[in-house]
N, C-alpha and C positions, 0 to 999 in steps of 0.2 A: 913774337909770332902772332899776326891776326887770326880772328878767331873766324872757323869755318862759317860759309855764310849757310841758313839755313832756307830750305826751297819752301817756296809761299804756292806750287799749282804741281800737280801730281797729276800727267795726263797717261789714263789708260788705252793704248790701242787694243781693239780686240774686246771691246769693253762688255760685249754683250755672247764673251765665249763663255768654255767652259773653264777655263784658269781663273781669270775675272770674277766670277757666278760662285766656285768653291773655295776659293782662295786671296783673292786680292781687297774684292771690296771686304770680307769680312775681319781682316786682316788689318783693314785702315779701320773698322769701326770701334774694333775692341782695341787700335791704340787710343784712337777718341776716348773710346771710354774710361782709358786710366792714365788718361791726359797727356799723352806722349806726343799729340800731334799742334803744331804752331798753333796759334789762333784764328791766322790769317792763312792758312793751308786751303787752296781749292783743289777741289777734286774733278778732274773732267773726262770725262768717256769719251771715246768716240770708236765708231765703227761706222759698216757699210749697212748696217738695219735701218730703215728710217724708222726713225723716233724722234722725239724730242724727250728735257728734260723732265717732264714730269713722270713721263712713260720709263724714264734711264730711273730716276727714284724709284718706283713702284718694283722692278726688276731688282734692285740694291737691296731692297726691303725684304723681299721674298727669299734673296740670297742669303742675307745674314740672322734671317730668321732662321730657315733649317742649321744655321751654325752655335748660334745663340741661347740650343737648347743647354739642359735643362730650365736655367733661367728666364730665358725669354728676354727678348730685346727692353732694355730702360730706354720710353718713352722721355727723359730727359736729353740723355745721349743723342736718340734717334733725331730727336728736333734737332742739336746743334748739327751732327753729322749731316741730314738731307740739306741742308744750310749750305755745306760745300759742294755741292753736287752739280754738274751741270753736262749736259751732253749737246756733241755735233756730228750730227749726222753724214759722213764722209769716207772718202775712200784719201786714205790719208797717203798713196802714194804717188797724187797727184797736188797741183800746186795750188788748186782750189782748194781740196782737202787741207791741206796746210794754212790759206789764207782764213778758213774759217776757224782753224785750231788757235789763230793768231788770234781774232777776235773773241775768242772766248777769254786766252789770259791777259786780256790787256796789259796792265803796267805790274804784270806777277812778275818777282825777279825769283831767278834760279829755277826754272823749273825742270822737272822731271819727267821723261820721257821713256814710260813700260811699255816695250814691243812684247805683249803677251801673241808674238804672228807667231808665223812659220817664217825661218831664218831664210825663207827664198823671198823675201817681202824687204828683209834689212837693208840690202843697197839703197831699194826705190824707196823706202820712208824716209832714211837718212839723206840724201840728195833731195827732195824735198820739203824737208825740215832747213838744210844750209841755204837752197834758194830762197827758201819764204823769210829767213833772216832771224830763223827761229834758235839755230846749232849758235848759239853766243857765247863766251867764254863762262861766262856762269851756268850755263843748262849742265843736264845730268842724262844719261841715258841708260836703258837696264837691258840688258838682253838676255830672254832665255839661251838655256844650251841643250840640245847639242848646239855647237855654233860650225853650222858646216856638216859634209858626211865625210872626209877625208881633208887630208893637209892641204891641198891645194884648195879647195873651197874653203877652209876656213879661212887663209890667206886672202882671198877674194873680199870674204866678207868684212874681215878684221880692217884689211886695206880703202874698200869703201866709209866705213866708219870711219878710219883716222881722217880719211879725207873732211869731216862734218867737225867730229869730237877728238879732242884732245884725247890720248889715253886715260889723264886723269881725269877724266867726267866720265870714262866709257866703266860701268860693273854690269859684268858677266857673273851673272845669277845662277848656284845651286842651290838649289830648296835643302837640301844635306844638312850644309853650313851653318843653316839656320837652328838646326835642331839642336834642345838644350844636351843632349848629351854628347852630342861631337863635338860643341862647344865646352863640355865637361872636359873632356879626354884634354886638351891643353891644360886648363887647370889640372888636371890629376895627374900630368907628366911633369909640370913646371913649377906648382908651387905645390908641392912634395920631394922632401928628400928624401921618401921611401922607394919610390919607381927608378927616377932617372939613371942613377949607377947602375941599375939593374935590366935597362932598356937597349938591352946588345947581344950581341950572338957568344957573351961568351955565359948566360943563362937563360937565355929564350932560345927555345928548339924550331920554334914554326909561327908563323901566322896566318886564322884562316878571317876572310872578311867573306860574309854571305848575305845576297839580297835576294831571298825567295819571295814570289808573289805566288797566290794560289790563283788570281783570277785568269784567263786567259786573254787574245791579244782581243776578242770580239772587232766591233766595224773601226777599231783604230788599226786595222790590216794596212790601209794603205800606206801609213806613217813608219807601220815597222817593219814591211816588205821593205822599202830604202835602206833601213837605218838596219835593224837586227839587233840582237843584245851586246852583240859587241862594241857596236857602236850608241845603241841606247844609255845603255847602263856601265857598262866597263868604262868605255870614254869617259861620263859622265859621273856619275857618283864615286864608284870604285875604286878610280883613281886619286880622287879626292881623298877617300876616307884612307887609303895603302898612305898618300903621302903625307895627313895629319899624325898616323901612327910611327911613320919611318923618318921625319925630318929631325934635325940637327936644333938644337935649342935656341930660338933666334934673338939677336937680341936686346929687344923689347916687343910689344906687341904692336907697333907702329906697321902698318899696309906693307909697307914691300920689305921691312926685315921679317914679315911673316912667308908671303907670298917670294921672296929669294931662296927660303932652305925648301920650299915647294918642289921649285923648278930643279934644284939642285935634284933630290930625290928621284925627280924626274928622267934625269940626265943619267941618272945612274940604272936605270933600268935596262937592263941584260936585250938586246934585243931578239928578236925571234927569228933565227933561220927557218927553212923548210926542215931541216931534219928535228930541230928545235922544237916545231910547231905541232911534227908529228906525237913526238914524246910529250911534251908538256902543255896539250888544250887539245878541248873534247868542245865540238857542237853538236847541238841536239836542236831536237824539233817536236813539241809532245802532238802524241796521237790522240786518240779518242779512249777517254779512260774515267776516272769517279774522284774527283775532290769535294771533300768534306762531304761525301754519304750522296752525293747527288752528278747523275751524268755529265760529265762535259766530252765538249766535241774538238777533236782536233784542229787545226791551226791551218789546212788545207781545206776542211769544209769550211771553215769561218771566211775564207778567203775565199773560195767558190771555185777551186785550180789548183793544182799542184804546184809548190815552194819548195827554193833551196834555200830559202832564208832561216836565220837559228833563233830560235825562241830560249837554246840555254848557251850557257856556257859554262865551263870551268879551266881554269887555265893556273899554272904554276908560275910565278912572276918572283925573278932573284935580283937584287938590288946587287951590284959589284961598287963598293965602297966598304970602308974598315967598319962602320957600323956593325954592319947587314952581312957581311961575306958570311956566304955558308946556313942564311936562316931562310927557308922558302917560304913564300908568301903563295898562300892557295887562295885563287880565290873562285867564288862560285854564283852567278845568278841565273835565273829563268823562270819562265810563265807557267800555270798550272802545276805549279810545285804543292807539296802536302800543306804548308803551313806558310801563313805570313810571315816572313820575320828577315831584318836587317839586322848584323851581329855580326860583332869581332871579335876572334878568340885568342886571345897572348896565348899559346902555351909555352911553360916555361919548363926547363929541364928537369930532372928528376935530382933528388940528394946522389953527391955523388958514393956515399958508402950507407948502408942503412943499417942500426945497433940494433933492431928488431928482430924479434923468432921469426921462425919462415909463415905463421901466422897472420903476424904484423905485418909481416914484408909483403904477402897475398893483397892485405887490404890497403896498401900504398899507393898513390899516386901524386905526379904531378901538380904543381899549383896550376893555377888557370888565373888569367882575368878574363869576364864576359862581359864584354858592352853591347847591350840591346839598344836598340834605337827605335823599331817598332817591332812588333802592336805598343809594347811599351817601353818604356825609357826608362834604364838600371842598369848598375854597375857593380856585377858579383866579383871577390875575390875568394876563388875557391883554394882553404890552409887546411891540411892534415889536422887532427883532434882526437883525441884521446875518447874512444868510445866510454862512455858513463856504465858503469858497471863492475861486478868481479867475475873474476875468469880464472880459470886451476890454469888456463894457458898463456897465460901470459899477458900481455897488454895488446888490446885492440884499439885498430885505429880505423878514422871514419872522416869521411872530407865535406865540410860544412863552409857555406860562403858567409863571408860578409858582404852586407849589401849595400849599397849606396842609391834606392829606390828613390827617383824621384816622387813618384805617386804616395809613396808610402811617407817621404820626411815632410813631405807639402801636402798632406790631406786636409780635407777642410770641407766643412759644409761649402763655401762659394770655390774654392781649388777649378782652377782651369788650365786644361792642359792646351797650349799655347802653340800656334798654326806658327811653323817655323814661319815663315813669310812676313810674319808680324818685326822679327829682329833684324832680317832685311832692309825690310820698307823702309824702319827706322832710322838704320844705318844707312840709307843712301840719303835720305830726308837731312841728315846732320854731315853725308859729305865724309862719310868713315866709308874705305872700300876696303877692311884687312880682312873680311869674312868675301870677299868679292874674286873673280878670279882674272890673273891679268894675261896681256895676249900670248907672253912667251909663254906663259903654262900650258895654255889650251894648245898651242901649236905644237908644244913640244911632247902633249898627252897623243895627240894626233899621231903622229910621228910613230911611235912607239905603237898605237894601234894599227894603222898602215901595215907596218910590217908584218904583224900577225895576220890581219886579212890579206896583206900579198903572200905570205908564205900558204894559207886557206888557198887561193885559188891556182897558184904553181904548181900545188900538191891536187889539186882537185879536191879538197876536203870538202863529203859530202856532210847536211847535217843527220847524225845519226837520231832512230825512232825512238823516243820514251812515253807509258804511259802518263797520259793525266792524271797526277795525284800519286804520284814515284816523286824520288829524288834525283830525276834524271835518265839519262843512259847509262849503262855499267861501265862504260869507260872514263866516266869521272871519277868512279870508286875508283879504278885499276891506278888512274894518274896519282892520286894521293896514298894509294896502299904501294906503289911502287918504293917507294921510301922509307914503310916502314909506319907509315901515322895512317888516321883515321880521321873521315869528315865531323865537326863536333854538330850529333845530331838530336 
């Protein structure tokens, strides 16, 4: 087997946003700085700002500065890092734009091409990247997601691409994937033989996966009037994280035996009728209400006009396959929620007979596994325990986790908690795309979502009011208590 070639120029479109500005460049500096990046790697910007590069430095600096705290940027690093840096000023969806993109990486082979645009940008940069003779079999290309706002547009843009890039140069980027704990949960399904036998419906009762944010949608209104949470985050994270938890054990960790039990999962998702749609998802819209102690404003003043767009969602999602039959997947995200947090909760069935007084039996419950993702990254297993003490009644019991903190087993005076994008960049820089997502996923994620918003507009589902700083509308309780469980809150 020859060995993957690796990319010598790393150009960022979009160089002087806000992806770029929080995420990208500081992402390539702290691989710099613990030596993850070639020697001979260029880094180039380009955007429609004019600048040049000393002015694209000065901005880099700035960037990875506010990232770089507590420490503060090593003036060792920094020198080699502004070393790669170079910027062209351009509209890169034109052929001039591309000819000057050319002259920047002269004789760089492999290079890498991050569309940090808007996916209404990916046809025009792609067709002029293949005429300027830049799309070579060695190039790489990244594209954020959403990719598309429905099946047919993704098709569009998926199909322009191929037209440039090979599917295996093409990684479709979630920032998720990146993170050391969803990267955990494979580890901790696969090389453990305590989980796996246990990872079925015939002792997991439910799973819920939840992305609350507390901030609201502010002047990014225009991007989520299109898109919505359904489309934002369901499409996009959600489904990702439903099908790292629910796929089939692949086998090895090579890109498409990862990426094949994905789509499979995929494929097995229940689709959604209109009478479906009614019973199992709830859209919401938050009003004007108080998170974290301080006023916020509804999602219709921020936008200056009344909206049918959903700021939440929750929806019941059932996998039909021998795995999964019979385990509901709840899942829940939206804007101006109480608290930050990304989280997925195993619950697992109850003992099915209990030896305990009715005591005992009062303070029973369920195991759980909890994987937090943010604010922070942990892995609780919540086991029954024998309360410490004597008692005339009997033995008490009390439910205590085991943790698997990352902040807590990796603490350290210099301890850094690590910009998923960094494990990315890496991975595409070396030409690994198994953290990457490939076109039949996205299309067939699509798909599945479609439906749900066709069944929303058949039905006229409007989105219903919650305040700012609730856990939604009351018909997200109703959808999860219909069954008997409870949101883990």
């Amino acid at each position: 087997m020859t060995e993957k070639l690796q990319s010598e120029a790393v150009v960022l479109f979009g160089a002087t946003g806000d992806l770029a500005r929080r995420m990208l460049l500081p992402s390539l500096y702290f691989l710099d700085a613990d030596g993850f990046l070639p020697e001979r790697l260029a880094i180039i910007g380009t955007a429609r700002q004019a600048a040049d590069t000393a002015a694209f430095v000065r901005q880099a600096r700035e960037a990875i500065a506010e990232r770089a705290q507590p420490q503060g940027i090593d003036e060792a690093v920094w020198a080699r890092f502004a070393a790669r840096l170079g910027y062209c000023s351009a509209d890169a969806t034109t052929a001039e734009g591309a000819a000057c993109l050319k002259a920047q990486l002269g004789e760089a082979r492999a290079p890498i091409f991050y569309l940090a645009l808007s996916p209404s940008l990916y046809v025009r940069v792609c067709s002029a990247l293949a005429e300027a003779g830049l799309a070579t079999p060695e190039s790489r290309i990244v594209l954020e997601k959403p990719i598309g706002r429905d099946l047919e547009s993704s098709r569009v843009i998926n199909t322009a691409v191929a037209e440039a890039f090979d599917e295996r140069q093409v990684f479709r980027i979630d920032h998720y994937l990146g993170k050391e704990t969803v990267q955990n949960l494979l580890a901790l399904r696969f090389a453990n033989t305590l989980f796996e036998p246990l990872w079925n419906n015939l002792t997991i009762d439910h799973v819920q996966i939840t992305v609350a944010e507390t901030e609201g949608v502010g002047d990014r209104w225009p991007y989520y009037d299109e898109y919505g949470a359904l489309r934002d985050m369901v499409q996009n994270h959600m489904l990702q994280l439903l099908c790292l938890v629910a796929m089939e054990p692949p086998s090895d960790m090579a890109p498409d035996s990862v990426r094949n039990e994905k789509v499979k999962v995929l494929r097995s998702l229940r689709p959604f009728t209109r009478a479906e749609a009614a019973i199992n998802s709830i859209r919401g819209q938050y009003t004007a209400g108080v998170v974290g102690g301080k006023p916020a404003a509804s999602y219709e003043s921020e936008r200056g006009q009344p909206s049918g767009t959903e700021t939440f969602v929750a929806l019941r999602a059932d996998i039909d396959n021998w795995r999964w039959a019979g385990v509901p997947f709840f899942l829940r995200t939206g804007k101006g929620l109480p608290e930050r947090r990304t989280q997925i909760a195993i619950q697992f069935k109850g003992v099915p007979h209990s030896i305990f007084d009715q005591a005992a039996k009062a303070d029973l419950v369920a195991n759980q596994l909890i994987i937090d993702l943010q604010p922070d990254e942990d892995i609780e297993l919540l086991l029954m325990n024998k309360a410490p003490g004597l008692s005339q009644g009997g033995m008490r019991l009390q439910s205590l986790p085991l943790s698997l903190s990352l902040l807590k087993a990796y603490a350290g005076p210099n301890a850094r908690r690590r910009i998923a994008y960094e494990r990315l960049l890496l991975d595409v820089i070396h030409d690994n795309s198994t953290l990457f997502v490939r076109r039949d996923e996205v299309e067939q994620a699509w798909a599945w979502i479609d439906g749900i918003a066709d069944a929303w507009a058949d039905s006229a589902t409007a989105a219903k009011p919650y305040a700012a700083g609730s856990w939604g509308p009351a018909g997200a309780f109703a959808l999860i208590e219909r069954s008997g469980r409870a949101w883990h809150d």
